[in-house]
C-alpha positions as a Markdown table, in Angstrom:
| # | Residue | x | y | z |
|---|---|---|---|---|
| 1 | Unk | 96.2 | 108.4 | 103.9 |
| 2 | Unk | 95.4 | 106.4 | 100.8 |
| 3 | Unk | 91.9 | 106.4 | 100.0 |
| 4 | Unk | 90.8 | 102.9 | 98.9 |
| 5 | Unk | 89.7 | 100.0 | 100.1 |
| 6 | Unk | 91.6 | 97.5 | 102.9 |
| 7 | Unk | 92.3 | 94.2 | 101.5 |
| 8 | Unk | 92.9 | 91.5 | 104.4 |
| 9 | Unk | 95.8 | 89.1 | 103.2 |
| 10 | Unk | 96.3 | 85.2 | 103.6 |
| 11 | Unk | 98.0 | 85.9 | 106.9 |
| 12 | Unk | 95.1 | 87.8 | 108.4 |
| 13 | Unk | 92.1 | 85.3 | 106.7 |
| 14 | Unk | 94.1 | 82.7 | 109.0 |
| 15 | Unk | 94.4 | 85.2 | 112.0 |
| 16 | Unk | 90.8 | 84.8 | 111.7 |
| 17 | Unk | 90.5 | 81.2 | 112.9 |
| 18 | Unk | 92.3 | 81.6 | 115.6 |
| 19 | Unk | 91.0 | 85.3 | 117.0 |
| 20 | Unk | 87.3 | 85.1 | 115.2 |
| 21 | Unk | 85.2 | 82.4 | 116.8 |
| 22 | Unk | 81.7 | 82.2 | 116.8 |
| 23 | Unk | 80.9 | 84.6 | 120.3 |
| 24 | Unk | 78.4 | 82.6 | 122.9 |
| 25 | Unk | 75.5 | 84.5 | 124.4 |
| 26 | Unk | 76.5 | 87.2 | 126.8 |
| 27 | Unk | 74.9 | 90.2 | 128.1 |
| 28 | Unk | 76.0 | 93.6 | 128.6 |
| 29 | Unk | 77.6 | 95.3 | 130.2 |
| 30 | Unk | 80.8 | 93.9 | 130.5 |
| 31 | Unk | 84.6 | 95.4 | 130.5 |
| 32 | Unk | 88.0 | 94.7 | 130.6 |
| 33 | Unk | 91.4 | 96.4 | 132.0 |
| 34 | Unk | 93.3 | 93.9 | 130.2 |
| 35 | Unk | 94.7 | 93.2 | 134.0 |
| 36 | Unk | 94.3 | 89.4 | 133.3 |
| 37 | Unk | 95.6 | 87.3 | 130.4 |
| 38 | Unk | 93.1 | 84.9 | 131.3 |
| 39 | Unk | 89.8 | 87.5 | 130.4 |
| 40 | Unk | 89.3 | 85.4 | 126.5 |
| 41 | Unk | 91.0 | 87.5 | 124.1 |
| 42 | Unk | 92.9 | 85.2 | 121.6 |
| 43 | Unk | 96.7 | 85.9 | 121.2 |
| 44 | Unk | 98.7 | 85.0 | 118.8 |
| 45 | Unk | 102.7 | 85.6 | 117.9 |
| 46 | Unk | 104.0 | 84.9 | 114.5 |
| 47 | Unk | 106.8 | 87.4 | 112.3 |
| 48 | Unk | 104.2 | 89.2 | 110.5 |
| 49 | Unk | 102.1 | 90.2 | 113.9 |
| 50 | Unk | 101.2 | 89.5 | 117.2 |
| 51 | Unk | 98.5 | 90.1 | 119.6 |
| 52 | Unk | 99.4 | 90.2 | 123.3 |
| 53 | Unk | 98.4 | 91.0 | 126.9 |
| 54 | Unk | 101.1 | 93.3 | 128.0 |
| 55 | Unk | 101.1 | 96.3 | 130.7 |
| 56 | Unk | 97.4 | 96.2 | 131.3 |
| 57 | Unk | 96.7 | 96.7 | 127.9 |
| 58 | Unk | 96.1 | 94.3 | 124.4 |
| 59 | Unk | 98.5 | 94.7 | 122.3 |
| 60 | Unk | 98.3 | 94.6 | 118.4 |
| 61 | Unk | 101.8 | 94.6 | 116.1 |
| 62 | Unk | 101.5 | 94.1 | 112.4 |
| 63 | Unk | 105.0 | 93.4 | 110.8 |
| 64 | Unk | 103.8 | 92.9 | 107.5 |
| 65 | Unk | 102.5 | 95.0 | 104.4 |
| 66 | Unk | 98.5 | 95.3 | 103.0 |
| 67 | Unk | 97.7 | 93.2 | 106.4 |
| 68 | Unk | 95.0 | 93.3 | 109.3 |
| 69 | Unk | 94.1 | 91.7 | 112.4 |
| 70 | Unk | 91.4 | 91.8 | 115.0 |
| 71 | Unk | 90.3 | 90.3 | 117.8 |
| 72 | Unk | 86.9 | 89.5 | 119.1 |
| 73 | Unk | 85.4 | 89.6 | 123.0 |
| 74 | Unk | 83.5 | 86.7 | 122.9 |
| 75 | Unk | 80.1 | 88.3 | 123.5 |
| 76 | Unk | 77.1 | 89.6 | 121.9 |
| 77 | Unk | 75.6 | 92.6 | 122.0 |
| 78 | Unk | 72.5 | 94.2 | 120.1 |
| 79 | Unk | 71.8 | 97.9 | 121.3 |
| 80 | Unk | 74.6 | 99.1 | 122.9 |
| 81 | Unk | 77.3 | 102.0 | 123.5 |
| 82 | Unk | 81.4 | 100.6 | 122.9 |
| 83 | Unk | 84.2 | 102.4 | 124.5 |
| 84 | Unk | 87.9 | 101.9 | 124.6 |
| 85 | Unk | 91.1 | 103.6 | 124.6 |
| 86 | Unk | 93.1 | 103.2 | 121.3 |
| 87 | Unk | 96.9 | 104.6 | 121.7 |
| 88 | Unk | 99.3 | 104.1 | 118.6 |
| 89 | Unk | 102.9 | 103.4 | 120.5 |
| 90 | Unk | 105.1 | 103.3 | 117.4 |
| 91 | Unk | 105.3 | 102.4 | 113.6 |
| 92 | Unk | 104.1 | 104.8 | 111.0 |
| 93 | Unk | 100.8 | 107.5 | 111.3 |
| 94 | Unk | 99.8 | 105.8 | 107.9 |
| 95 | Unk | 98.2 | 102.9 | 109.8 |
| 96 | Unk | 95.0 | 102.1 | 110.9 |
| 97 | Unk | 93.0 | 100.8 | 113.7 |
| 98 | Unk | 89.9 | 100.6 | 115.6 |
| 99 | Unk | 86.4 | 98.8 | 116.5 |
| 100 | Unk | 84.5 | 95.9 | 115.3 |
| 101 | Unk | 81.3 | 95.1 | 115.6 |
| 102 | Unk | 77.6 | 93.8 | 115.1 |
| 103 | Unk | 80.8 | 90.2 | 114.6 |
| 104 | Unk | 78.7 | 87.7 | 113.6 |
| 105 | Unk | 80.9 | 85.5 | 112.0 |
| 106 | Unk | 84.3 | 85.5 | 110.3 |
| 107 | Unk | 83.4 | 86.4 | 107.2 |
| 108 | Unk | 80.6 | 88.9 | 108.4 |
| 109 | Unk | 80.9 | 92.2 | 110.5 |
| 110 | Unk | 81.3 | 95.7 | 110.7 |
| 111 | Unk | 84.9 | 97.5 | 111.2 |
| 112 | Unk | 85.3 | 101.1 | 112.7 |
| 113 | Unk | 88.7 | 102.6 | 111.6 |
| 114 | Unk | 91.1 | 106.0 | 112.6 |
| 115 | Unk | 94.8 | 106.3 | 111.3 |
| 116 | Unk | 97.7 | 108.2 | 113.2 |
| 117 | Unk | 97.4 | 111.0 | 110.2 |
| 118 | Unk | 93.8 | 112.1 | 110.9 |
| 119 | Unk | 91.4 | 110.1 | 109.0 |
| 120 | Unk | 88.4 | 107.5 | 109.5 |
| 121 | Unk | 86.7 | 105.0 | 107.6 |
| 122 | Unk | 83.2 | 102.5 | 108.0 |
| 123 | Unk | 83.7 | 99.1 | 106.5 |
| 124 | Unk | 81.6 | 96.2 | 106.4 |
| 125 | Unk | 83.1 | 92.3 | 105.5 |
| 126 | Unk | 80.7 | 90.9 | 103.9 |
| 127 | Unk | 80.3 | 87.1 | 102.8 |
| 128 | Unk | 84.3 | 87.5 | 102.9 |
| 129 | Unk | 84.4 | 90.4 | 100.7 |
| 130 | Unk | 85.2 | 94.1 | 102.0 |
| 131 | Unk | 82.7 | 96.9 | 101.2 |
| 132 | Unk | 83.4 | 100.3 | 101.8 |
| 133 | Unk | 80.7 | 102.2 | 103.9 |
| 134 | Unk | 82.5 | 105.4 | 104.5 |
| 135 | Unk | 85.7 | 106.0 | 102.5 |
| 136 | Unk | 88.6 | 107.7 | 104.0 |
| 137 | Unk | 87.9 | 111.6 | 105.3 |
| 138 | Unk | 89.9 | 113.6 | 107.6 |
| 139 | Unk | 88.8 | 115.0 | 110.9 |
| 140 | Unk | 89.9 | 117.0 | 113.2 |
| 141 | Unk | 88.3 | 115.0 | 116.4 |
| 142 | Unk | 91.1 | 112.7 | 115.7 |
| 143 | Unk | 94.5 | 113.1 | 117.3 |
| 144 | Unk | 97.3 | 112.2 | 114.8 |
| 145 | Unk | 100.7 | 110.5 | 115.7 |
| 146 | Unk | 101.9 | 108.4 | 118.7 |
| 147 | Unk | 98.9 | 109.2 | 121.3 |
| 148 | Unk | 96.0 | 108.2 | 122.2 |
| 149 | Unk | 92.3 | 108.1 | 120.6 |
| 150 | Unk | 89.2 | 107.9 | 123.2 |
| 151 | Unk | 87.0 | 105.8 | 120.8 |
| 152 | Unk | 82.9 | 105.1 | 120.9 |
| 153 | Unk | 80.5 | 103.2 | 119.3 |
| 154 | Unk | 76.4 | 103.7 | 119.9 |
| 155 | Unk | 74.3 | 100.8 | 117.6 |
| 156 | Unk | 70.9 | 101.4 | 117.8 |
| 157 | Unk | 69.6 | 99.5 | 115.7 |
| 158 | Unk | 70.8 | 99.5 | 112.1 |
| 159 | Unk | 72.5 | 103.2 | 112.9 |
| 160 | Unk | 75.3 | 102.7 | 114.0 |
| 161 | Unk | 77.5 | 106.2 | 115.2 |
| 162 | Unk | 81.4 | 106.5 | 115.1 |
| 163 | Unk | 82.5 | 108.9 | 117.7 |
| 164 | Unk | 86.5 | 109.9 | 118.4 |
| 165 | Unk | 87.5 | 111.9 | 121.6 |
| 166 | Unk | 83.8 | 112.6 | 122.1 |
| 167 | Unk | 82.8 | 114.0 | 118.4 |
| 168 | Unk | 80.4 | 112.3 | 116.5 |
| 169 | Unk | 82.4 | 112.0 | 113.1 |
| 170 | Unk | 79.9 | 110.1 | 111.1 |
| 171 | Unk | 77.3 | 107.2 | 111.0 |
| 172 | Unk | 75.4 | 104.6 | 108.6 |
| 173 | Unk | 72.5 | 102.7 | 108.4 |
| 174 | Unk | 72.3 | 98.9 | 107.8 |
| 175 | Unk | 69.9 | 96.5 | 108.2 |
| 176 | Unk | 72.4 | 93.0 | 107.7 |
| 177 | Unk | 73.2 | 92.3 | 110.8 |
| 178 | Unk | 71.6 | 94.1 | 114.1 |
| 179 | Unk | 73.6 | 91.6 | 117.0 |
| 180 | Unk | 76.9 | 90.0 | 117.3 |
| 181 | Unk | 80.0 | 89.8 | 118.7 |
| 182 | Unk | 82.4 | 93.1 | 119.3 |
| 183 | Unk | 86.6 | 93.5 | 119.4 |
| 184 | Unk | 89.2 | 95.1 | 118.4 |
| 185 | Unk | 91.3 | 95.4 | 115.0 |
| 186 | Unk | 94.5 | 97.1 | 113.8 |
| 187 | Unk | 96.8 | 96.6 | 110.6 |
| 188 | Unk | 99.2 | 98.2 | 107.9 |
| 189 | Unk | 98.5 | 99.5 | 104.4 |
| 190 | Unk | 100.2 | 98.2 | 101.4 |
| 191 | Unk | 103.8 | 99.5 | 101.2 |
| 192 | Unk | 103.7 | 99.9 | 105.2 |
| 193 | Unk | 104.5 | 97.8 | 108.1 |
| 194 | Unk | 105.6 | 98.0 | 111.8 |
| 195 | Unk | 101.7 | 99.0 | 112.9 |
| 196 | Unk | 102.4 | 98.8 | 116.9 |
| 197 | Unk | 98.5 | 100.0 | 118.6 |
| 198 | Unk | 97.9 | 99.6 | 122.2 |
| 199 | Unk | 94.1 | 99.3 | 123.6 |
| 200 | Unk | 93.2 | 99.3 | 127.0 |
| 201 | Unk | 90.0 | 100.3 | 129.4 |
| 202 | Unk | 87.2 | 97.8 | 127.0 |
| 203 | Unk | 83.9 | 98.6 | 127.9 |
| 204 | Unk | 80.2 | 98.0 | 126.3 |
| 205 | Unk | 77.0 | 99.2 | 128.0 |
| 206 | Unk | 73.5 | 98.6 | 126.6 |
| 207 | Unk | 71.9 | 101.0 | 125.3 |
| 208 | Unk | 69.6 | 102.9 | 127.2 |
| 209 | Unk | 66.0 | 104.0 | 125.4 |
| 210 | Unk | 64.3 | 106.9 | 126.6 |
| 211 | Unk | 60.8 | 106.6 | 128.1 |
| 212 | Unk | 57.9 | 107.5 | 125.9 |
């Protein structure tokens, strides 16, 4: 796993406008199977990647080097808990993919990362510009290769709490953005391509506070 910071290419910044519009107000909870094509995730196919509903599940493939792509729901969410499903199907373990969330526009969000060799990161885009939260760092929560991740979510508030096959493997605090949108993202490092990540079972439930 190289330890540095994910640059987003021309090809993704345009991936953008088509899977990154501004989310309308929604509630939680909501979910999706990924049963229907029809449920509002954008899809694109191009050579360099796609994003597809196929089998019950979105799809992500990234054919080109030092790119990524995500997707968002459509909805927005303040306090809540995020869980999905993330299995890498093929290409190499030196990947990554994941969550994001708190989307409140293109240019501003927070992105949740594994890779198929063990490690996890915490970015945030920011005015357009990617800042590194949490660097790279191994865990052992996090199952490596072509299988799949169980991957959670809680924001409460400016925490929020990254949590892989039910171990809490880190969390930050920020207080830029406390509501937005939430989806899905996958993409290649520099030098790699072929990134194939399959997510299924999408779910966000709010948050639930404990009585005083």
């Amino acid at each position: 796993m190289r330890a540095t910071i994910i640059h987003v290419g021309l090809l993704a910044a345009l991936l953008l406008s088509a899977c990154g519009s501004p989310a309308p107000a929604s509630d939680t909870p909501f979910a999706d199977d990924f049963s229907d094509p029809g449920s509002g995730w954008s899809t694109t196919d191009t050579e360099q990647l796609s994003i597809s509903y196929e089998d019950g599940a979105l799809h992500f493939r990234v054919d080109a080097p030092d790119t990524a792509a995500w997707a968002v729901a459509g909805k927005r969410a303040g306090n809540f808990i995020l869980d999905v499903d993330a299995t890498q199907v093929e290409g190499p373990d030196n990947n990554h993919y994941g969550v994001v969330v708190r989307y409140a526009d293109n240019k501003n969000f927070y992105r949740l990362d594994v890779s198929g060799d063990g490690y996890y990161s915490i970015q945030r885009y920011r005015d357009g510009e990617w800042e590194t939260l949490i660097d790279w760092r191994e865990s052992e929560a996090i199952r490596q290769g072509a299988t799949t991740n169980h991957l959670q979510v809680i924001a409460d508030g400016p925490k929020l709490t990254w949590i892989v096959n039910g171990a809490v493997v880190d969390s930050i605090e920020d207080t830029d953005i406390l509501v937005g949108d939430v989806g899905l993202t996958a993409g290649a490092f520099p030098d790699e391509s072929g990134v194939h990540v399959a997510f299924d079972n999408f779910q966000v439930k709010p948050l639930e506070t404990p009585e005083p």
